[in-house]
N, C-alpha and C positions, 0 to 999 in steps of 0.2 A: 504494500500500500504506500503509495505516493504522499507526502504533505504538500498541501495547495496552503499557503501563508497567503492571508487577506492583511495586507494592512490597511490600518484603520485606527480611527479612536473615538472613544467617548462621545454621544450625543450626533453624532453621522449621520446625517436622515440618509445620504447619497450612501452611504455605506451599508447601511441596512437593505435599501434598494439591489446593493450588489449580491450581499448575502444571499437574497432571495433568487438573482437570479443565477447563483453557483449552488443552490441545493438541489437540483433535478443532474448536476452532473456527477455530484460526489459519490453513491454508489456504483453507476456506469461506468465507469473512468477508476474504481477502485483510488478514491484520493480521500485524505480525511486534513477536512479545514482547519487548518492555525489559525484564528483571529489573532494578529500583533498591534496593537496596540502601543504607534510609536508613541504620544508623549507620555504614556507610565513605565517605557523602556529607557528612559532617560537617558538616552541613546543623542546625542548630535548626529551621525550620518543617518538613524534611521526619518529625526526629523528635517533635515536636508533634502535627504532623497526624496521624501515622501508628502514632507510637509503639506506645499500644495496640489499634489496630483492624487492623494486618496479621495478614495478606496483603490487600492492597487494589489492585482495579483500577482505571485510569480510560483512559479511549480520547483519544489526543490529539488537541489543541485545545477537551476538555470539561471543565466544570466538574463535573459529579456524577461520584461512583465510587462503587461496591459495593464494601462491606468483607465481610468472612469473616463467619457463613459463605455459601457458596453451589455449587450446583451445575451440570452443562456446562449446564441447562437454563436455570436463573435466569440463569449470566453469557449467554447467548445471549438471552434477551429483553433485556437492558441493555444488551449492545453492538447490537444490530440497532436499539433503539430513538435510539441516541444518533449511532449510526453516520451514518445519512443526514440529521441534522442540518448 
């Protein structure tokens, strides 16, 4: 099983939005969601990276992620395409 890492944080209505549209792929795709939460990671690069572009997926052990917005269709061609990498 794959980790699909959502960042995100607190209060995200757009994030929430994403959630929903990454739960119809998580058992298909065998991926089980990380919500990360960069500002209580108190992380400088994760709020860097992320800061303005969440809700942002990326599939672990990859370097490309999709940021917001997108839907179960788009995140499905990006995770399948990166998946069997």
């Amino acid at each position: 099983m794959h980790q699909l890492f959502l960042y995100s944080t607190v209060g995200c209505h757009l994030c929430e939005l994403a959630k929903e549209q990454l739960e119809p792929l998580l058992e298909p795709l065998n991926l089980k969601l990380v919500e990360v939460d960069i500002a209580e990671q108190g992380n400088d690069e994760l709020l860097e990276a992320y800061g303005v572009r969440i809700p942002v997926i990326k599939l672990e052990g990859q370097i490309n992620d999709l940021g917001w917005p997108f839907d179960t269709q788009m995140a499905y061609t990006f995770l399948v395409q990166f998946k069997t990498m």
